[in-house]
C-alpha positions in Angstrom: 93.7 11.6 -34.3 90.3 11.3 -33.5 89.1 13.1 -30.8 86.6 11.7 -28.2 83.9 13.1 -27.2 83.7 14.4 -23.8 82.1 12.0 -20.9 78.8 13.9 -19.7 79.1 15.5 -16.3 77.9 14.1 -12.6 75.2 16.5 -13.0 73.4 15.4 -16.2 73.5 11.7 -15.0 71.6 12.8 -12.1 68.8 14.7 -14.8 68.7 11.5 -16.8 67.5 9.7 -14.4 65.3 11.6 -12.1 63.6 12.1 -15.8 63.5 8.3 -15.8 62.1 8.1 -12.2 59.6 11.1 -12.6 58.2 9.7 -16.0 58.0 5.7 -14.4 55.9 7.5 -11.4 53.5 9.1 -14.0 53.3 6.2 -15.5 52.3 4.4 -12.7 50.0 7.4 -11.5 48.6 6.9 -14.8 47.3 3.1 -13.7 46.0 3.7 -10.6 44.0 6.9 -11.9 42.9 4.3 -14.9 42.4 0.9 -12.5 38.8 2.2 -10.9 37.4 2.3 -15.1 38.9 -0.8 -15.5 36.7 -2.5 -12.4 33.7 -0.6 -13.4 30.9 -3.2 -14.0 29.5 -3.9 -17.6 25.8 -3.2 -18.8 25.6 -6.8 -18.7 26.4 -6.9 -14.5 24.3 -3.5 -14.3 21.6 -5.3 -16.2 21.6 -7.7 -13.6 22.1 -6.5 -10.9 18.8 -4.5 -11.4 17.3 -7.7 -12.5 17.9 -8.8 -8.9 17.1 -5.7 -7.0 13.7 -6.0 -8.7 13.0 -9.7 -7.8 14.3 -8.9 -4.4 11.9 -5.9 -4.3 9.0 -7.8 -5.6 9.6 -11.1 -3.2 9.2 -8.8 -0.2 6.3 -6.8 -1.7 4.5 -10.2 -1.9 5.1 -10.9 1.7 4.6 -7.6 2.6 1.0 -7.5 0.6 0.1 -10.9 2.2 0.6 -9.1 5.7 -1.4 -6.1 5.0 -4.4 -8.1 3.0 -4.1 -10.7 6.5 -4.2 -7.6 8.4 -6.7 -5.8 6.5 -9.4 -8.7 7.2 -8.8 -9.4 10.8 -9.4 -5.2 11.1 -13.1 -6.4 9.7 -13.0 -9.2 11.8 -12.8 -7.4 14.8 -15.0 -4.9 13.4 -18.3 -7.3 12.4 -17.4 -8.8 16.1 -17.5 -5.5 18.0 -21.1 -4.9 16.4 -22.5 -8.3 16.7 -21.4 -8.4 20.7 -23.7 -4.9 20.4 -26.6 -6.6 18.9 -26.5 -10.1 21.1 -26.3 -7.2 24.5 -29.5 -5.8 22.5 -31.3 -9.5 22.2 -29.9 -10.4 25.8 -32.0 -7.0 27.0 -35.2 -7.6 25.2 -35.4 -10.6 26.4 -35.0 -10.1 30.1 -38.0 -7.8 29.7 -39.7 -10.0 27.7 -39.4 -12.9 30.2 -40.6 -11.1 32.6 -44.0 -10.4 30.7 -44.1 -14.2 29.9 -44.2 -15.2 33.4 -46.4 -12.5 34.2 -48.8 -14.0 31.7 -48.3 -17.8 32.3 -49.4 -16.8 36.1 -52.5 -14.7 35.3 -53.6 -17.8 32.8 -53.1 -20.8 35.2 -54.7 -18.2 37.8 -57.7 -17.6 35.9 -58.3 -21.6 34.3 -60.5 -21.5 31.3 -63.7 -20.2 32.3 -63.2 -16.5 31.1 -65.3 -17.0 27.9 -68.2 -18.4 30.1 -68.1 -15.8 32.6 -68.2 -13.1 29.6 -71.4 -15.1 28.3 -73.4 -15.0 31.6 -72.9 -12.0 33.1 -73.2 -9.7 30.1 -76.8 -8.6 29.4 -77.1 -8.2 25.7 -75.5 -9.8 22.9 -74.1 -7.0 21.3 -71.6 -7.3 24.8 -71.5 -10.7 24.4 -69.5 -10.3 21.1 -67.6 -7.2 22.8 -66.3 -8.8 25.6 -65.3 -12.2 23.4 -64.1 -10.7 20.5 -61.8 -8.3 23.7 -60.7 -11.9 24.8 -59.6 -13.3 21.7 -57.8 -10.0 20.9 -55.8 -10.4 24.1 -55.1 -14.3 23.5 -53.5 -13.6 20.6 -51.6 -10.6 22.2 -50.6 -13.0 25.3 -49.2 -15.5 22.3 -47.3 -12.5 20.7 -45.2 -12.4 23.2 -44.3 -16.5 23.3 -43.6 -16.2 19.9 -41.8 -13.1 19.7 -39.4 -14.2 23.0 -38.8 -17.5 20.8 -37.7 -16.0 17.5 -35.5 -13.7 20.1 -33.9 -16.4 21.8 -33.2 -18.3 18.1 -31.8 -15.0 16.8 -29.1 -14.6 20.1 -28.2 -18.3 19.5 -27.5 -17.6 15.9 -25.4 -14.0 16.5 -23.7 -16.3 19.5 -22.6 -18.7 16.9 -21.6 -16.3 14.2 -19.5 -14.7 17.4 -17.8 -18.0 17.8 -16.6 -18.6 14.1 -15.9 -14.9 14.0 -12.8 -15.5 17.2 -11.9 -18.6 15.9 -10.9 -16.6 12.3 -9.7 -13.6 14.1 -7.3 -16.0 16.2 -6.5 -18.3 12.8 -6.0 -14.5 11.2 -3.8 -13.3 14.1 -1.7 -16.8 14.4 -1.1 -15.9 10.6 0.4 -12.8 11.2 2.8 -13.7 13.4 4.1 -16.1 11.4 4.1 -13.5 8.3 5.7 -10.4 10.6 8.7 -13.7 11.6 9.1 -14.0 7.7 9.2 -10.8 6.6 11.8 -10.0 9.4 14.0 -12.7 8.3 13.5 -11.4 4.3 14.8 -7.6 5.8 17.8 -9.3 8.0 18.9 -11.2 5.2 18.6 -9.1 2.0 19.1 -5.8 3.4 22.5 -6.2 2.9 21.9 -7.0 -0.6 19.5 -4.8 -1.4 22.1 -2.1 -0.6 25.1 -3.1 -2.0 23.0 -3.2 -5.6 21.4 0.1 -4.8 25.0 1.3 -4.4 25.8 -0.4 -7.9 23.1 1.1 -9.7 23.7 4.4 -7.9 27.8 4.7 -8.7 27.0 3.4 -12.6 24.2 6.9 -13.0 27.2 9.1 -11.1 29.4 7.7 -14.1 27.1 8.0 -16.9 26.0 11.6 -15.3 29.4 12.7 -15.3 30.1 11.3 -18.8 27.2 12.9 -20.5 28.2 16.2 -18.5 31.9 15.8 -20.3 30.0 15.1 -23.6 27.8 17.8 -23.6 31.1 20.6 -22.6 33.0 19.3 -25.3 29.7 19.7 -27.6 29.1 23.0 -26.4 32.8 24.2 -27.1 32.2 22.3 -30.6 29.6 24.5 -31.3 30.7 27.6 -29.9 33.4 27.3 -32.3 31.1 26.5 -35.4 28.4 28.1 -34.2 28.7 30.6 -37.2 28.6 27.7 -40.0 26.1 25.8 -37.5 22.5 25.0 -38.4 19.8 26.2 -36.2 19.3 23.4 -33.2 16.0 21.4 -33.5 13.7 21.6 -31.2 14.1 19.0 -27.8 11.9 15.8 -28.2 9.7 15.6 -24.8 11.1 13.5 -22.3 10.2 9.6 -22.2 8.3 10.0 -19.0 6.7 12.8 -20.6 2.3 11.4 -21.1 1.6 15.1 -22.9 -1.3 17.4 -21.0 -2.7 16.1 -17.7 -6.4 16.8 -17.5 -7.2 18.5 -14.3 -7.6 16.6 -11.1 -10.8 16.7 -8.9 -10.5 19.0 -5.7 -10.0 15.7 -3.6 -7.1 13.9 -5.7 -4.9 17.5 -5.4 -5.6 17.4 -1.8 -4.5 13.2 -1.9 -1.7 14.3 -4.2 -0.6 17.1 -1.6 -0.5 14.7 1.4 1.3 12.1 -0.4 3.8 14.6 -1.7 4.1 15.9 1.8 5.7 12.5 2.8 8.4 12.3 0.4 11.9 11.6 2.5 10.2 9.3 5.2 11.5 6.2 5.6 9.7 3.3 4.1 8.3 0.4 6.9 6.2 -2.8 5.8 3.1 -2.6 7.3 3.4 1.2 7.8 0.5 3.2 8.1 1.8 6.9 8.7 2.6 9.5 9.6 5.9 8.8 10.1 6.6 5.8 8.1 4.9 3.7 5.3 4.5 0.9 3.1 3.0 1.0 -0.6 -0.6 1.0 0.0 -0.2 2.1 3.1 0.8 5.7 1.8 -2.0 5.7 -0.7 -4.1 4.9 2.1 -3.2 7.9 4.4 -3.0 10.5 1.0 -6.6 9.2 -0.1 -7.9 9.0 3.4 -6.8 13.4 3.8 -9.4 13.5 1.1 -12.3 11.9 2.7 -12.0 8.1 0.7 -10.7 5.3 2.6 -9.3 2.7 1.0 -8.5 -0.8 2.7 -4.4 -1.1 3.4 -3.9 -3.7 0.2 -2.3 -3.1 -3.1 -4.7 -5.8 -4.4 -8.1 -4.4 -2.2 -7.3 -1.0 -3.3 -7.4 -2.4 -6.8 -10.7 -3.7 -6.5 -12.4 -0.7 -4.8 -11.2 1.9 -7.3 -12.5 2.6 -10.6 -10.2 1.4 -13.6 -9.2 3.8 -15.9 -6.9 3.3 -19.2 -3.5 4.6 -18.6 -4.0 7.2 -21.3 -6.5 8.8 -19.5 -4.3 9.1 -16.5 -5.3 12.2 -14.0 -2.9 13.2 -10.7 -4.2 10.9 -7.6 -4.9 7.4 -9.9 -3.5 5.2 -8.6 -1.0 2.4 -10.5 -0.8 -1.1 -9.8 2.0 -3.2 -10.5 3.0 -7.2 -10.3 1.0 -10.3 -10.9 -0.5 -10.9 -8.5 -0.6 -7.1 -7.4 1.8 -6.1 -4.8 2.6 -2.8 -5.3 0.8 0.7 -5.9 1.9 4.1 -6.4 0.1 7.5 -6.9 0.6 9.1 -9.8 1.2 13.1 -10.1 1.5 14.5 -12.9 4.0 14.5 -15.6 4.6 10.7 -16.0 5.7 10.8 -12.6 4.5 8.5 -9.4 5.2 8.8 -6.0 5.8 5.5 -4.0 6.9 3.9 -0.8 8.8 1.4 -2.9 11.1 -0.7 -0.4 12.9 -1.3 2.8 15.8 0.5 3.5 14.0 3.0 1.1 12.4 6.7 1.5 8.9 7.8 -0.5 10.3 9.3 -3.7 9.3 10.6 -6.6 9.9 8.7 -9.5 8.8 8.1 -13.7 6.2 6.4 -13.8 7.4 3.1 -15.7 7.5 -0.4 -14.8 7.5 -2.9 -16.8 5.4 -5.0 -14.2 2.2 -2.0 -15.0 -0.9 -4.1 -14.5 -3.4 -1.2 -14.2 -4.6 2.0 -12.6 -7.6 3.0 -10.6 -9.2 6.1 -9.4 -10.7 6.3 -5.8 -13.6 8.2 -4.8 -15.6 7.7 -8.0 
């Protein structure tokens, strides 16, 4: 007779399957844990997505630079106007007074007719004061038409400072019609790609945690690899320098390390187009404020800035050049030092510290020079 094996007890039925249960929830634990890598984006989606954030970032600098260079000229609008009003309330005087000593002489002529060379003739009584008192006459003639000719050339030059007054409001008030319409723009670009803007940011950001914490991961697991080998292990090479790395910085001028300190001093605020300081900025307008702690002022304009500085190769790059970027320009940063710039680079952005690589580099410049 065969015997049969004995049916398993209540108790072991209820092990088998909270096993099953226990390993289907780790399972599914396992997914969920797994589900974030599998949404990551690819380097293709990174790729882009920093593709966009620069074309966003370099639309708005162009506005942005079209504001400030706007700006910038209606400042020396307004600056050529408030001397010239000085100059034609200068004209206006002198010739008040010298009105007055026209019609003082038009009176004493009609008064005396024309017999004064006559009377000069007859009642001298030699003819060495004959030629004294004609040659005093002429003198004074020539004296009286002095001031004709002088109050003429001073009422041309007010009528042409009154006219140069004239185009100079109707500029300033083309200029300040322009900015308007610029400041309306550039508000509609922050409204309507801020959001943008900051979603990518927040792409780009969460992909350099990842990376960071993968290359963290890598480098434990090397180090335990060659703690373990690290008798049979070869002697480590020395570290390549760093890609941002330009080699030995020759030593800045007292005024750039004072321009470097101030612009260094700003790092955290936030970032405002048209912003001056001291509490917020734009590109050149941080440049600007650094250079201007170091007695040079430079017009607030990525592209005028280029113009007034001095172009140097970027091989012979000292702290406080300055670096251009786009085409046309519309954005500078200082550099510092290192292969590092610091910038006011966009809205919704703070001055940072950053390498200093784009691949938009037109050119540097050094101010004061």
């Amino acid at each position: 007779v065969t015997r049969m094996s004995t049916p398993p007890r209540r108790g072991a039925l209820l092990k088998i399957a909270c096993a099953a249960v226990v390993s289907g929830s780790l399972a599914l634990f396992n997914l969920s844990v797994s589900a974030p890598s599998l949404a990551a984006p690819s380097q293709s989606q990174l790729a882009n997505a920093k593709a966009r954030l620069t074309q966003l970032e370099a639309d708005f600098e162009l506005a942005v630079e079209h504001y400030d260079a706007v700006h910038q000229r209606l400042t020396q609008i307004r600056s050529q106007m408030a001397k010239t009003e000085v100059v034609v309330a200068h004209i206006r005087k002198r010739i008040h007074s010298r009105v007055g000593t026209a019609v003082a002489l038009a009176r004493e002529l009609y008064m005396s007719g024309q017999g004064d060379a006559l009377e000069a003739v007859l009642s001298s009584t030699n003819l060495s004061e004959i030629e004294s008192r004609l040659h005093y006459l002429q003198s004074s003639e020539q004296r009286q038409a002095q001031v004709f000719e002088r109050l003429a050339v001073d009422r041309q030059t007010l009528n042409q400072k009154l006219s140069d007054l004239a185009d100079a409001r109707t500029k300033a008030a083309a200029d300040q019609k322009q900015l308007a319409q610029l400041k309306a723009s550039i508000q509609t670009k922050v409204a309507s790609q801020k959001g943008t803007i900051e979603r990518l940011n927040r792409e780009i950001a969460a992909a350099a945690a990842r990376r960071a914490r993968a290359e963290k991961l890598a480098q434990a697991r090397a180090a335990r690899a060659a703690a373990l080998a690290a008798q049979q292990a070869a002697p480590a090479p020395a570290p390549s320098p760093s890609s941002g790395d330009t080699g030995p910085v020759p030593p800045p001028s007292s005024r750039a390390q004072v321009a470097v300190r101030a612009a260094l001093s700003q790092v955290g605020k936030p970032y405002q187009w048209g912003g001056a300081g001291p509490n917020s900025y734009d590109c050149s307008g941080l440049t600007m404020w650094a250079w201007a702690h170091a007695g040079v002022y430079l017009p607030h304009s990525a592209a005028m800035q280029y113009s007034v500085t001095r172009h140097v190769s970027s091989s012979a790059l000292q702290p406080g050049d300055l670096l251009f970027f786009g085409s046309p320009i519309h954005h500078v940063a200082m550099y510092v030092g290192g292969g590092r710039m610091v910038e006011a680079p966009y809205t919704g952005a703070f001055v940072r510290v950053v390498p200093a690589s784009r691949s938009d580099f037109v050119g540097a410049g050094r101010p004061g020079v």
